[in-house]
C-alpha positions in Angstrom: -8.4 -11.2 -17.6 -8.6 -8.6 -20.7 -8.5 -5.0 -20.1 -10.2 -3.0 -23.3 -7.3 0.4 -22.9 -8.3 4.0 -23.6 -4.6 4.8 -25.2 -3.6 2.6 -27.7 -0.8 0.7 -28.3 0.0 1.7 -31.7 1.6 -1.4 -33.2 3.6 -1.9 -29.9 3.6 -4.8 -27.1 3.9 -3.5 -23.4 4.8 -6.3 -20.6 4.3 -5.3 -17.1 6.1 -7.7 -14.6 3.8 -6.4 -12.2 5.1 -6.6 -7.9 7.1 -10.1 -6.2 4.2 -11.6 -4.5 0.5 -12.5 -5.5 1.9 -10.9 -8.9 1.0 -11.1 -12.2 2.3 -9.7 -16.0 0.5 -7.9 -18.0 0.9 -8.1 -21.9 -0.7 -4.8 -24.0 -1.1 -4.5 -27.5 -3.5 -3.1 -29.9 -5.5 -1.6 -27.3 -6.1 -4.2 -25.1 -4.1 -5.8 -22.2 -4.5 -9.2 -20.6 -3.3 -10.1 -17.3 -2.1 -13.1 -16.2 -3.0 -15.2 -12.9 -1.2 -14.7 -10.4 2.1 -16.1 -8.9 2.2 -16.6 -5.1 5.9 -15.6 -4.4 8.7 -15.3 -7.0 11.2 -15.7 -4.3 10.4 -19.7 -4.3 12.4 -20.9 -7.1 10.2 -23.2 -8.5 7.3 -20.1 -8.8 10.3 -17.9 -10.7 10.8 -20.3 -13.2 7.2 -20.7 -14.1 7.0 -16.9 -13.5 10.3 -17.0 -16.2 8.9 -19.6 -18.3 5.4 -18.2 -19.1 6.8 -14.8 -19.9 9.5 -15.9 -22.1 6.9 -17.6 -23.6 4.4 -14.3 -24.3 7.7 -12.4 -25.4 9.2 -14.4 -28.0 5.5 -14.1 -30.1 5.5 -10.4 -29.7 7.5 -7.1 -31.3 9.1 -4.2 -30.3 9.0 -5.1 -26.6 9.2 -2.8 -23.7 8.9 -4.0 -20.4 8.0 -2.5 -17.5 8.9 -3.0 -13.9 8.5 -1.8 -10.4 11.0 0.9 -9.1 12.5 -1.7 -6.0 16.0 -2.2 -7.0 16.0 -5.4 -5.1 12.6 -7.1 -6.1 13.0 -10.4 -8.5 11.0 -8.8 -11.1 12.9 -5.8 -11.3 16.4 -8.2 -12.4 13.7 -10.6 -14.4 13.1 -7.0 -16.7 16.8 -6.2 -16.7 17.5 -9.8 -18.1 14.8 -10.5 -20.5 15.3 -6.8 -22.0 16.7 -6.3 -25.1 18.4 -3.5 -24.4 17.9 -0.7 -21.4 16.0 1.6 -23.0 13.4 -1.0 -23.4 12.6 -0.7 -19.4 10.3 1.5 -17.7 10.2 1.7 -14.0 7.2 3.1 -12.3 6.5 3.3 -8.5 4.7 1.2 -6.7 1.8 3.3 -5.8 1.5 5.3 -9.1 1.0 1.8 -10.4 -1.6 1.1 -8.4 -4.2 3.9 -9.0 -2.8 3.8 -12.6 -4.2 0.5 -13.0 -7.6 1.2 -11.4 -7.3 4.4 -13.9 -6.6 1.8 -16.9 -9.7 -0.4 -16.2 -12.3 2.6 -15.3 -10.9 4.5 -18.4 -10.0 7.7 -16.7 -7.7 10.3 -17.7 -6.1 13.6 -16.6 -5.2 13.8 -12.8 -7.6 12.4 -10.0 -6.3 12.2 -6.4 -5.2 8.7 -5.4 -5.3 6.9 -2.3 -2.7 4.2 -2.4 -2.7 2.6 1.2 -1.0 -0.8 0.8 1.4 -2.8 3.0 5.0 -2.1 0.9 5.7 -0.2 -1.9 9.5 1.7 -2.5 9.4 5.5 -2.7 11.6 8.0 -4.4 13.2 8.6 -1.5 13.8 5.3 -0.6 11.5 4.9 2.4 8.8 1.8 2.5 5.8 3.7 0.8 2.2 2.6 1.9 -0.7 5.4 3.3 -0.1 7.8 0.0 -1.9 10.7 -0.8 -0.9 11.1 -4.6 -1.9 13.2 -7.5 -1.6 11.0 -10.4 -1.8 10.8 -14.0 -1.4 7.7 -16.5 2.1 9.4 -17.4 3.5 10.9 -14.0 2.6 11.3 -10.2 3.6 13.4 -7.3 2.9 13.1 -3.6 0.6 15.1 -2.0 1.0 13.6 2.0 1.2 11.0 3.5 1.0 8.9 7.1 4.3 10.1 9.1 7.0 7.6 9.0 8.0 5.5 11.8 10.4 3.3 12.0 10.6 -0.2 10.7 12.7 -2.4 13.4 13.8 -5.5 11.4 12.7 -4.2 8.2 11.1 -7.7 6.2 10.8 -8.9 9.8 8.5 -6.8 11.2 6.3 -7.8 8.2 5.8 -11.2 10.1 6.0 -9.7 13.7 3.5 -7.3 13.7 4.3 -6.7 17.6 7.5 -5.1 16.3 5.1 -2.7 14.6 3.2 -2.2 17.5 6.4 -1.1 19.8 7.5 1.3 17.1 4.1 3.1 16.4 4.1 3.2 20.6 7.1 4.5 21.2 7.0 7.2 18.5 3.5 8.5 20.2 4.7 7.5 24.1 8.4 6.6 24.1 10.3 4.1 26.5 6.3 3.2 28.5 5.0 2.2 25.1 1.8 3.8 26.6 1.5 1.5 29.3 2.1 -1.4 27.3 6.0 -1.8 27.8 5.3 -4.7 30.6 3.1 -7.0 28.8 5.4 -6.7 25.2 7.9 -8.2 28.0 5.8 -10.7 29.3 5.4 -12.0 25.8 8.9 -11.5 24.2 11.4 -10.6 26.9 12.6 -7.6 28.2 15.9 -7.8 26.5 13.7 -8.3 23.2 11.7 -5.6 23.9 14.9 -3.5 24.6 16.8 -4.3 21.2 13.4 -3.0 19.5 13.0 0.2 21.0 16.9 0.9 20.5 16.5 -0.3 16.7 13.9 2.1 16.0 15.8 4.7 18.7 18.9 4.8 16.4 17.5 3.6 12.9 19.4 0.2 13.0 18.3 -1.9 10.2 14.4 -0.1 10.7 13.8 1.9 7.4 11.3 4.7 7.7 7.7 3.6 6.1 4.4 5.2 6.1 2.9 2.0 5.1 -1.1 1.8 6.3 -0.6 -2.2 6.3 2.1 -1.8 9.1 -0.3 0.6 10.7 -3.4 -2.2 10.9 -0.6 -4.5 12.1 0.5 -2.6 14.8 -3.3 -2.0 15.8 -3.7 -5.6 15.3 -1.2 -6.6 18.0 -1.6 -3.9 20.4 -5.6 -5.4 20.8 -4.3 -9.0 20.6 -5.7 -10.2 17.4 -2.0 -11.3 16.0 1.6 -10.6 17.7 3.6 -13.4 15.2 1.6 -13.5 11.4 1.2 -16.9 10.3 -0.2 -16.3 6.4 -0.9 -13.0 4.7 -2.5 -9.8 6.6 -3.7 -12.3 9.2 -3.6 -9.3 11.7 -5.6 -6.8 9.4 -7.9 -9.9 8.6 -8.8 -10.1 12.1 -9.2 -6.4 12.9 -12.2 -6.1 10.5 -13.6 -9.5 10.8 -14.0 -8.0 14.7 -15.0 -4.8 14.2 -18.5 -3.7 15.4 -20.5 -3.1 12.5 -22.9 -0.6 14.6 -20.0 1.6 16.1 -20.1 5.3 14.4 -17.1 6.7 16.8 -13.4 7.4 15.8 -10.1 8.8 17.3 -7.9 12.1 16.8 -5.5 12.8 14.3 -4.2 15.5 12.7 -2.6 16.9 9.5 0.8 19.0 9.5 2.9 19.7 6.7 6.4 19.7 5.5 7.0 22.3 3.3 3.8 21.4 0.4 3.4 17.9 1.8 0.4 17.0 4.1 1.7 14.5 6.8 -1.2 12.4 8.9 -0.6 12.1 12.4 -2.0 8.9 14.5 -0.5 9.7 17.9 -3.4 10.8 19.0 -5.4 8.0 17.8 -2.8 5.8 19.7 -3.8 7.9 22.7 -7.0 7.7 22.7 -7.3 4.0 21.5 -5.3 3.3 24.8 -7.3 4.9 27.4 -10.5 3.0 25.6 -8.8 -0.7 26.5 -7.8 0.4 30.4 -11.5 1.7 30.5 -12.4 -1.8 29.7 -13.7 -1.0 26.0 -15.1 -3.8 24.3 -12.0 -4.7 21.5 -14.3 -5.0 18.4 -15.6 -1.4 19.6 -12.1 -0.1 19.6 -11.1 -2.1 16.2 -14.4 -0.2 14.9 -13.2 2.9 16.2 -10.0 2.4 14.7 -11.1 2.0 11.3 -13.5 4.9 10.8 -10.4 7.1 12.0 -8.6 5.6 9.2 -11.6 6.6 7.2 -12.3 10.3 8.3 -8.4 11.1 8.0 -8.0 9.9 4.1 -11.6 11.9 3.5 -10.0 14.8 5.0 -6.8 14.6 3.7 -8.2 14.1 0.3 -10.7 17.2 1.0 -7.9 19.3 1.7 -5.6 18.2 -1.3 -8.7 18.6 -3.5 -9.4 22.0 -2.4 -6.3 23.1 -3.6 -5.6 21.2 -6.7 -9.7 21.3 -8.1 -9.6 17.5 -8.8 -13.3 15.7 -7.5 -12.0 12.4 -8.6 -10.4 10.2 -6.6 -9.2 6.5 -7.2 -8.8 4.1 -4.1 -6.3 1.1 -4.4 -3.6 -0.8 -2.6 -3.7 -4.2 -0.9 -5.2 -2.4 2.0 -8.6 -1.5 0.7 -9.2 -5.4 0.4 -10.6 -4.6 3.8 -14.3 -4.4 2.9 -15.5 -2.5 5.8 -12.6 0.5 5.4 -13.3 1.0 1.6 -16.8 1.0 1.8 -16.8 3.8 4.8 -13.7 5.5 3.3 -16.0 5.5 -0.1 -19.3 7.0 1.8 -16.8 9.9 3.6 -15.4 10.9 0.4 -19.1 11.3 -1.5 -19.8 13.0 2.0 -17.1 15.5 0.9 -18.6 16.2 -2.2 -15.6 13.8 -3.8 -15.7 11.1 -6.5 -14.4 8.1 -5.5 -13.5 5.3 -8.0 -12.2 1.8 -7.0 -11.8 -1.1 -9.2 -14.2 -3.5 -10.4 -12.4 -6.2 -11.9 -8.8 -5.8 -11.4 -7.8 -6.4 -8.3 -6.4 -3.6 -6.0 -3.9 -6.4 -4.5 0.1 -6.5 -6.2 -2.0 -8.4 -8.9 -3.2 -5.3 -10.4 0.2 -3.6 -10.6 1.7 -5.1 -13.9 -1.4 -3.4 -15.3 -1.1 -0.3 -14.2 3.0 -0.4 -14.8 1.7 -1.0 -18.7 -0.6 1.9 -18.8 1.9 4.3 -17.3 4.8 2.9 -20.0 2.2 3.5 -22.9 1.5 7.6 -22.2 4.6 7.7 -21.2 6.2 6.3 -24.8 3.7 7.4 -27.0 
C-alpha cells in the first residue's frame, strides 16, 4: 500500500519496523511511504527471517537510513532496529499509541494537535505500564497523555492475554474485592478454587501482574464474565464475540466516571461492573448487556474527549488502535463524538490494527528529524 505524505522526506529513506504481531515496515522516501503486508508473529522464527530478509532487502537499495521502532525494550523489532542500524543515532523510538493516531494522521494528511483515542489491546507506556484505553494529545512530532482507563492489574502478564478469565477476576476484584461481585463461586467451578486464589493474590500484591489500562483487556474481561470466551483460542476471540452478540436495537449504557490525578483524567468502570452485574442476576438477556456494555465504552471516550477538548480547543479527533476494529464501537463512538460538536477522523485505508504502526513510527521520525 502507498501512502502519498504531507512532510517530505527530503532526500532521506525512513523505515518503520512497525509492532511484533500482524506487523508490517514501512519504507518513506520522497514523500511517499509504502507499507508492506503484514507478518503474523515475528516471534516464529521462520516469520523473523522473512520479516529479516525482506527488510534487509529494502535497506541495502536505499541512503541515509533511519529506522524507526516501537518504544518496548523487549519486542523483536525493537533488537531487529538495534541490529540492522548503522549506528544509534539512526533509531527513533516512538510509543505505541502515538504511532497509532500518527499513522491515521499520515494517511488523512492532518497536522497540528488533534485529540487521539488510542484504545488497543498492548502498547508500552513511558512509565512502563501496558498502555491501551489512551486519551492522547498528539502531534506528528510529540504526544502527551491526557487520561486514560484506571489501571488494574495484569495477573500473568502475556498470560492473561490468552485467559481472558484472568482479566475478568482482576477487573472484579478491583470494583468488588475477594466476592468478585458474586462471581467468586462459578470462576471456581470452572478453574479451581486454589486457581482462583493464586489470581486474586497476584493481582493483591502485584506478583508478575503489570498495571495496564488496556481497552482490549477490558472487552476480554467483559467477554468472560458473560461467557462468550474464558480460554482464547485465536486473536480477540472474546471481543469478536461481544459485538457479533450485541443487540443492535439496545440504546442503554452503564455508569462511569472521570477523576483525575493531578492534570490527568482517569475513567472509572466500577460502576459499569456494578451495574452490568445486577443486569445478569435480573435475568438480562446477554446480547442486551454486551449492547449495554459497548455504548458505555462509547459515551465515556465522547465524554472524556469533550472534556479534554474543552480545555485544550482541539475539535479534531483521530480514532485508532486494534480495538476500534470492532465495527459497532467505532461507528457509535464516531456518532457521540459529532454529537459533541467533535471531529472524528478514523482511517480509510491503513489499518488501525499493529499493521498501521510502522507507518505512523515513519511519520513521527520524519517531523521529528527534519
Amino acid at each position: 500500500m502507498k501512502i502519498n505524505l504531507p512532510t517530505d522526506t527530503e532526500k532521506r529513506t525512513f523505515v518503520g519496523l512497525g509492532a511484533e504481531t500482524n506487523t508490517t515496515f514501512c519504507r518513506a522516501a520522497a514523500g511517499t511511504a509504502e507499507i508492506s503486508e503484514p507478518y503474523t508473529n515475528l516471534r516464529n522464527p521462520d516469520v523473523l527471517e522473512a520479516f529479516e530478509r525482506d527488510l534487509s532487502g529494502i535497506l541495502r537499495d536505499s541512503r541515509e537510513v533511519t529506522l524507526a521502532c516501537d518504544m518496548h525494550p523487549q519486542y523483536v523489532t525493537t533488537a531487529v532496529a538495534e541490529k540492522l542500524a548503522p549506528d544509534p543515532d539512526k533509531i527513533v523510538r516512538v510509543q505505541h499509541h502515538h504511532a497509532h493516531i500518527a499513522a491515521v494522521m499520515a494517511e488523512r494528511g492532518l497536522d497540528g494537535e488533534v485529540i487521539g483515542l488510542a484504545f488497543d489491546g498492548t502498547g508500552y507506556g513511558s512509565d512502563g505500564a501496558v498502555w491501551g484505553m489512551e486519551f492522547l494529545i498528539a502531534s506528528p512530532v510529540d504526544y502527551r497523555r491526557a487520561g486514560h482507563l484506571a489501571y488494574v492489574p495484569m495477573p500473568g502478564g502475556d498470560m492473561a492475554v490468552r485467559e481472558p478469565y484472568r482479566m475478568a477476576i482482576s477487573h472484579l476484584y478491583r470494583s468488588f474485592g475477594d466476592t468478585l461481585g458474586g462471581m467468586r463461586e462459578m470462576y471456581e467451578k470452572l478453574f479451581g478454587i486454589e486457581k482462583v486464589a493464586a489470581i486474586i493474590e497476584m493481582a493483591e500484591r502485584g506478583i508478575n501482574s503489570p498495571p495496564t489500562s488496556s481497552c482490549g483487556r477490558l472487552f476480554d474481561a467483559v467477554g468472560s464474565i458473560l461467557g462468550v470466551c474464558h480460554l482464547s483460542k485465536g486473536r480477540a476471540e472474546g471481543p469478536r464475540g461481544l459485538e457479533d452478540m450485541a443487540d443492535r436495537r439496545e440504546t442503554g449504557s452503564y455508569g462511569f466516571t472521570i477523576g483525575h490525578d493531578g492534570d490527568m483524567r482517569i475513567l472509572d468502570l466500577a460502576g459499569a461492573f456494578d451495574e452490568l452485574l445486577e443486569d445478569l442476576k435480573k435475568g438480562t438477556d446477554p446480547s442486551v448487556v454486551s449492547a449495554r456494555f459497548h455504548n458505555t465504552v462509547d459515551c465515556a471516550a465522547a465524554d472524556t474527549a469533550r472534556a479534554v477538548s474543552e480545555e485544550t480547543g482541539i475539535k479534531k479527533v483521530v480514532l485508532s488502535g486494534g480495538v476500534f476494529a470492532n465495527k459497532l464501537l467505532r461507528e457509535r463512538t464516531i456518532a457521540r463524538l459529532e454529537g459533541s460538536g467533535l471531529d472524528p477522523v478514523a482511517p480509510e485505508r491503513v489499518s488501525v490494527t499493529d499493521a498501521g504502526i510502522s507507518l505512523g513510527q515513519v511519520y513521527v521520525a520524519i517531523n521529528q528529524l527534519i
